[in-house]
C-alpha positions in Angstrom: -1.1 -67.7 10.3 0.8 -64.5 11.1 0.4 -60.6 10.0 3.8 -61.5 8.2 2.4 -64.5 6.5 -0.5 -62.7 5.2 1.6 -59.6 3.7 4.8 -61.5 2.7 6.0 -60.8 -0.9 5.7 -56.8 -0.6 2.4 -55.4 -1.9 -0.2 -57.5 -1.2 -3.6 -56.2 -2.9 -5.9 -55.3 0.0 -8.6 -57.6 -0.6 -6.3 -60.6 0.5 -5.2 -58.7 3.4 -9.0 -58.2 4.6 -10.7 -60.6 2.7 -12.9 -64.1 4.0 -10.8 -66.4 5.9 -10.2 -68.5 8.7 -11.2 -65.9 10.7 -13.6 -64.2 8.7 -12.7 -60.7 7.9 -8.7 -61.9 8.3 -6.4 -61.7 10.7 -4.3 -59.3 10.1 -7.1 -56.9 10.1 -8.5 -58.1 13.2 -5.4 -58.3 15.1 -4.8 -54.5 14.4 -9.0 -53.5 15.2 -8.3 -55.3 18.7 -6.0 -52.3 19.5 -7.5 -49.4 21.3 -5.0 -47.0 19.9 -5.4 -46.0 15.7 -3.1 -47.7 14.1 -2.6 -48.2 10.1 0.0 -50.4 8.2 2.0 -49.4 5.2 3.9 -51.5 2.1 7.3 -50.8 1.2 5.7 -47.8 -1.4 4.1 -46.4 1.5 0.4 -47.6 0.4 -1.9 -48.6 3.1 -3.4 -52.5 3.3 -4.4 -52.1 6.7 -6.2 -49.5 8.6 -7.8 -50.0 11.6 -11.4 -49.2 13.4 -10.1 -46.8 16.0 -8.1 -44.7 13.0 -11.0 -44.5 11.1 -12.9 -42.8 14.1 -10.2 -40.9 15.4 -9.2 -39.7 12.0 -12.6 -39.7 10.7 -11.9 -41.5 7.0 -13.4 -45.4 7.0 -10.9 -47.9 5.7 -12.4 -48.1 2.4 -11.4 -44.5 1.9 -7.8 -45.2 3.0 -6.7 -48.5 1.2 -4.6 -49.3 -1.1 -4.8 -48.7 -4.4 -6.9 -45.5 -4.3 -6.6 -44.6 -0.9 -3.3 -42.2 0.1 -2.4 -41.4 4.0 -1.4 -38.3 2.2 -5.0 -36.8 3.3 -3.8 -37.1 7.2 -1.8 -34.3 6.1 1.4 -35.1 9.0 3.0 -31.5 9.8 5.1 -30.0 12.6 5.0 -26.8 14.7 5.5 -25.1 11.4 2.0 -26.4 10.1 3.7 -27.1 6.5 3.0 -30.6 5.3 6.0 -32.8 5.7 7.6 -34.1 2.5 7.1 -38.5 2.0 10.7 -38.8 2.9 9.9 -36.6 6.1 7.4 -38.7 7.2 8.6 -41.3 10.5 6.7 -44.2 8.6 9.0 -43.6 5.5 12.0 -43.1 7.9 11.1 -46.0 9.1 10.6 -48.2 6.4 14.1 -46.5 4.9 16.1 -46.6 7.9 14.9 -50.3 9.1 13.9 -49.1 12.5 11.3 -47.9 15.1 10.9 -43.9 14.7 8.4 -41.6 17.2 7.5 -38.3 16.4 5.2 -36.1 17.8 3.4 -34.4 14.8 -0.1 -32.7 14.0 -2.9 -34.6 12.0 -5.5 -33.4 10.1 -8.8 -35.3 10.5 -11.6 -35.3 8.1 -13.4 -32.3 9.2 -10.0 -30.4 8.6 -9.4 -29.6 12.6 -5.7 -30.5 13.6 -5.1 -32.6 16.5 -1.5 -33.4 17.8 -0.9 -37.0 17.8 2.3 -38.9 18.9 2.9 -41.1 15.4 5.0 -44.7 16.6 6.1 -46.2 13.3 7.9 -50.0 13.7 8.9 -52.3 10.4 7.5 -55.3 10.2 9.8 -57.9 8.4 9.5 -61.2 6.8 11.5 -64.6 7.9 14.1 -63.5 5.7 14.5 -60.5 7.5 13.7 -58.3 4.0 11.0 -55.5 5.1 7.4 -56.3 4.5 5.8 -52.9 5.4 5.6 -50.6 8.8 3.4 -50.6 11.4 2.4 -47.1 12.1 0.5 -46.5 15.7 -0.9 -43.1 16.8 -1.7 -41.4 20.1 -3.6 -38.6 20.7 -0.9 -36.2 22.3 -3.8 -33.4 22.6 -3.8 -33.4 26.2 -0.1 -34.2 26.9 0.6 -31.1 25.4 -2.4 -29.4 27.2 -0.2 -30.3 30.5 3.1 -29.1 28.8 2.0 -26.1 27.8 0.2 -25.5 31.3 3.7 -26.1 32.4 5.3 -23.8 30.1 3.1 -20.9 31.1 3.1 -21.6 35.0 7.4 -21.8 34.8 7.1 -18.2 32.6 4.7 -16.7 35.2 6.9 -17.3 38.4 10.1 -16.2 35.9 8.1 -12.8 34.9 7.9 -9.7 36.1 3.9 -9.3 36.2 3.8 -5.4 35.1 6.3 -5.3 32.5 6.3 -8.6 31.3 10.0 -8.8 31.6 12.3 -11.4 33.4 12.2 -11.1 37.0 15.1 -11.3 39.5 14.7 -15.1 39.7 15.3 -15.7 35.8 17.9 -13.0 35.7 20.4 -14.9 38.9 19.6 -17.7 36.8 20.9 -16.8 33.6 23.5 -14.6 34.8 25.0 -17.6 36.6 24.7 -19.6 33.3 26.1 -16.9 31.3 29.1 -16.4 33.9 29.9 -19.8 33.2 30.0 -19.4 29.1 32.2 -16.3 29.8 34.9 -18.3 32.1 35.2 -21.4 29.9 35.1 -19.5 26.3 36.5 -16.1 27.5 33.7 -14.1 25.5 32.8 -10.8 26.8 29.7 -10.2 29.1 28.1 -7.3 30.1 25.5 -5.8 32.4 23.3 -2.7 32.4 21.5 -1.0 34.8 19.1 1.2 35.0 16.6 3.3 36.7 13.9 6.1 36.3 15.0 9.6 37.4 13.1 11.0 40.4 10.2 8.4 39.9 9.1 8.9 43.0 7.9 12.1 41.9 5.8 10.5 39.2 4.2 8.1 41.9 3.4 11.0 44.1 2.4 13.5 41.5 0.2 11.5 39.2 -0.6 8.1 41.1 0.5 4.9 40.7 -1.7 3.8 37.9 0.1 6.6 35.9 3.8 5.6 37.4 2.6 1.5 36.1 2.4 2.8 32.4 5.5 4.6 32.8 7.4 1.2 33.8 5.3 -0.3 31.4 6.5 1.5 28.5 9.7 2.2 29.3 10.4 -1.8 29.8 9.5 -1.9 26.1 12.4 0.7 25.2 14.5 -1.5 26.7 12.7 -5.0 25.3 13.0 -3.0 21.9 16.5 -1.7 22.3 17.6 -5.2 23.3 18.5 -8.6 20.8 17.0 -12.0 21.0 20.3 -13.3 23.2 20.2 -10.3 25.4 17.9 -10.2 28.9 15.7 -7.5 30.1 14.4 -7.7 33.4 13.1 -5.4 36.3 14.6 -5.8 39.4 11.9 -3.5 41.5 10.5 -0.6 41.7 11.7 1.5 38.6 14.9 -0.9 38.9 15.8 -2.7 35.4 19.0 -4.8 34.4 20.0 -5.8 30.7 22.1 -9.0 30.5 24.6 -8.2 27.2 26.4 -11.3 26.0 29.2 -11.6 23.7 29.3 -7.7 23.6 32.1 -5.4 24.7 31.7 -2.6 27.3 32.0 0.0 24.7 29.2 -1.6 22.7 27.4 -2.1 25.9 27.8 1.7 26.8 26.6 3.0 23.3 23.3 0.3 23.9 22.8 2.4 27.3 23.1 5.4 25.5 20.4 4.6 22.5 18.6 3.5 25.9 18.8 7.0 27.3 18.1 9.4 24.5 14.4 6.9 23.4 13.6 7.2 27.5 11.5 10.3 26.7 9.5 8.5 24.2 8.0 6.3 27.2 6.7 9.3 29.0 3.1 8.6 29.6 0.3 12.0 27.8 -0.6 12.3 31.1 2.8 13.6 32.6 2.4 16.4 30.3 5.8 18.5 29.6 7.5 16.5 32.7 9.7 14.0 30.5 10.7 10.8 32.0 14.8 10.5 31.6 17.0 7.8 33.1 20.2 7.0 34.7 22.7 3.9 33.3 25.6 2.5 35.1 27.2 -0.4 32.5 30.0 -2.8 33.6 31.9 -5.9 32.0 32.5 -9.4 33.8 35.5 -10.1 34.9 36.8 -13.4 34.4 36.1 -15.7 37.5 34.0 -12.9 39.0 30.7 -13.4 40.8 27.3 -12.6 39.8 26.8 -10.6 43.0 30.2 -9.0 42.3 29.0 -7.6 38.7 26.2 -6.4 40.1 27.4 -4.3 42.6 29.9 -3.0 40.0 27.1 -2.3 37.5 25.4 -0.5 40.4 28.3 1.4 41.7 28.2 2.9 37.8 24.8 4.1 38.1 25.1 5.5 41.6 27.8 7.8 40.1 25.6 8.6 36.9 22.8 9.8 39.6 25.7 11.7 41.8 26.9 13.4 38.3 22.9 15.1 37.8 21.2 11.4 36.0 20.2 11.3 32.6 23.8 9.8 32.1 25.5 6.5 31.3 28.5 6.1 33.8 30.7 3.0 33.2 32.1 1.0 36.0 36.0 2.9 36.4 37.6 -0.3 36.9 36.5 -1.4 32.9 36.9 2.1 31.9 
């Protein structure tokens, strides 16, 4: 006797599935409760005739809750990161039973007690011996702690890419998006630009008022420029009172006026305790060349704001060779 033989001729009522047989409760049933992992099985309508003992304690709803013709997997509740229920035809086990193949998602589940768990859902269609489709074989993992690790991951790459004050990219993340960027710009020949930027006389503010007074100051102004910047652009501190903005796909004289909305909110990041002394800061701005280096468009950038210091700070310079 075979799973196929016991299901063939497409909806099978679930008492001949699980009912008395040669081997008592039947086989099919007891071939799926010898797997450790929760596992369920589907007709073509997507009703279920088989749900095993691990998916009723993983999930928490006992078989006769889940069978077919009153029971509905509909209760499991399968969404993604956006936590809105997927649609039937969303489902793996329905692309699966349309699509005549094996489909793996990783999804969340919600159990009985309404707490979501992620699972990794493995859906395979079972056929007859005339090769129509008899159903799908749908086998869950619990992905809980595999995304644990992931996110652990995640979180450790973002900390050694991070500047620990500001929260913005460090030097590390900038080199290695600058590179990658470089390489957009020579193959598509779309524009690239850099900023720089640092805090007038900030040694002054260090000195004066202490260093836990000159940390908000970075602090806050990193979120000028965080705030100032789009999604595709990259803000990071370089050191000190150091920062860079990486500006793809956007010309110098866009880039310039960015530096310039940069300059005039600096003020706004001076912290109460610095009183009337305002923070203000100097910008040197310069566009990639094609086939330049990264090392190259920095020293341009900071040539610019070298000059924008020289000419009294609280300036945007732009590099003379793109002006």
């Amino acid at each position: 006797m075979t799973i196929a033989g016991e299901i063939e001729g497409g909806f099978v009522e679930p008492d001949r599935v699980e009912g008395p047989g040669p081997f008592g409760r039947g086989l099919a049933g007891r071939l799926l409760d010898a797997l450790p992992d929760p596992a369920y099985f589907l007709d073509p309508g997507g009703r279920a005739l088989l749900w095993n003992e691990a998916a009723a304690r993983f999930t928490g709803y006992p078989r006769e809750d889940m069978l077919a013709p009153f029971g509905s997997v509909e209760k499991l509740a399968y969404s993604d990161w956006s936590d809105v229920p997927l649609r039937w035809e969303e489902l793996p086990s329905s692309r699966s039973l349309i699509e005549g193949r094996s489909v793996d998602r990783l999804l969340f589940v919600r159990r009985r007690e309404s707490r979501q768990v992620w699972v990794e859902v493995r859906c395979s269609p079972v056929r007859g011996d005339d090769g129509a489709i008899l159903g799908v074989l749908v086998v869950l993992r619990d992905a809980t702690p595999a995304i644990a690790v992931e996110e652990a991951l995640h979180q450790a790459r973002r900390a050694a890419e991070s500047d620990p004050l500001t929260g913005l990219a460090n030097r590390r993340s900038l080199d290695r998006m600058l590179e990658l960027h470089l390489g957009i710009q020579a193959r598509e020949d779309r524009p690239l630009c850099l900023l720089m930027a640092d805090l007038d006389h900030f040694k002054d503010v260090n000195d004066g008022w202490g260093h836990d007074v000159g940390d908000r100051a970075l602090t806050a102004f990193a979120g000028v420029l965080q705030g100032l910047s789009r999604a595709e652009d990259l803000a990071a501190r370089l050191g000190g009172d150091e920062f860079v903005i990486l500006l793809p796909d956007h010309s110098l004289d866009v880039a310039a006026r960015i530096a310039e909305r940069i300059r005039v909110a600096t003020p706004d990041a001076t912290p109460p305790e610095l009183g009337r002394r305002r923070l203000t800061a100097s910008f040197g701005v310069a566009q990639a060349a094609r086939d330049e280096s990264a090392a190259q468009l920095i020293r341009r950038a900071d040539a610019a704001l070298y000059r924008a210091k020289a000419l009294g700070r609280d300036r945007v310079e732009v590099d003379e060779a793109d002006a």
